[in-house]
C-alpha positions in Angstrom: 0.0 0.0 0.0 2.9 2.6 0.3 4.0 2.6 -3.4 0.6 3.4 -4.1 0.1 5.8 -1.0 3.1 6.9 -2.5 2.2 7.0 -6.2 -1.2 6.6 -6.9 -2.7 8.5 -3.9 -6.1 8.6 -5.5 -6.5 4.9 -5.2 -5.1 4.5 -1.4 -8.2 5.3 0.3 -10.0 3.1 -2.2 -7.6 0.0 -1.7 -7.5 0.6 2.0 -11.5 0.4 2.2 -11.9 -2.7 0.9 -11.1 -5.7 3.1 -8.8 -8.3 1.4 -9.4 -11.9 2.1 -7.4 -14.5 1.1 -8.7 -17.2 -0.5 -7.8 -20.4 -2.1 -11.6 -20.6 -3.6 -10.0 -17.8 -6.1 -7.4 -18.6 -8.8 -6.3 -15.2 -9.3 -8.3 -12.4 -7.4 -12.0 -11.0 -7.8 -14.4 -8.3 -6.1 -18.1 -8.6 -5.2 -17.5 -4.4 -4.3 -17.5 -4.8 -0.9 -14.4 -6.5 -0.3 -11.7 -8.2 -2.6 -11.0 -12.1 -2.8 -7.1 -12.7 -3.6 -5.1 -16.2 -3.7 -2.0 -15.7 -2.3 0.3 -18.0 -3.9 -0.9 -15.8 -6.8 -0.3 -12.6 -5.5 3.3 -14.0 -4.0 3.9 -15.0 -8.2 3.9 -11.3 -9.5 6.4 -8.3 -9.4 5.7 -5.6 -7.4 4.7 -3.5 -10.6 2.1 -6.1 -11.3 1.0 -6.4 -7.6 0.0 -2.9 -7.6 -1.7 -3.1 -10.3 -3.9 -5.7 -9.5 -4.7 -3.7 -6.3 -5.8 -0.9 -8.5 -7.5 -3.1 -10.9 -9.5 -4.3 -8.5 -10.8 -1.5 -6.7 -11.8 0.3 -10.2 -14.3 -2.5 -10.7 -16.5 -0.3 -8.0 -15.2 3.0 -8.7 -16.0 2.9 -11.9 -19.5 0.8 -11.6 -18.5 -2.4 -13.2 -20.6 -4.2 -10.7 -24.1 -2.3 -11.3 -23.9 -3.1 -14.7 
């Protein structure tokens, strides 16, 4: 959460909001908007670049209304 505290503020609050659950019911990660489902062996797989941007893929799905559609 720092780099993107650090270097995409607009999406700290956002990413900090949701709860993050691990889950091995989830091959990669997934939202339902409330909170965010993530498999860690996953997560552990990508570079910090791509972790981040997961995180922030995620939490546009309810920014950006993905979910009332």
């Amino acid at each position: 959460m720092v780099v993107i505290a650090n270097h995409h503020d607009g999406f700290a609050a956002a990413a900090c909001a949701m709860p993050w659950i691990e889950s091995s019911k989830v091959q990669t990660a997934c939202t339902n908007g409330e909170r965010v489902l993530y498999n860690a062996a996953f997560v552990d797989s990508l570079s910090l670049p791509m972790t981040v941007g997961l995180i922030i893929h995620e939490v546009m799905h309810p920014l950006l209304g993905h979910l009332e559609r």
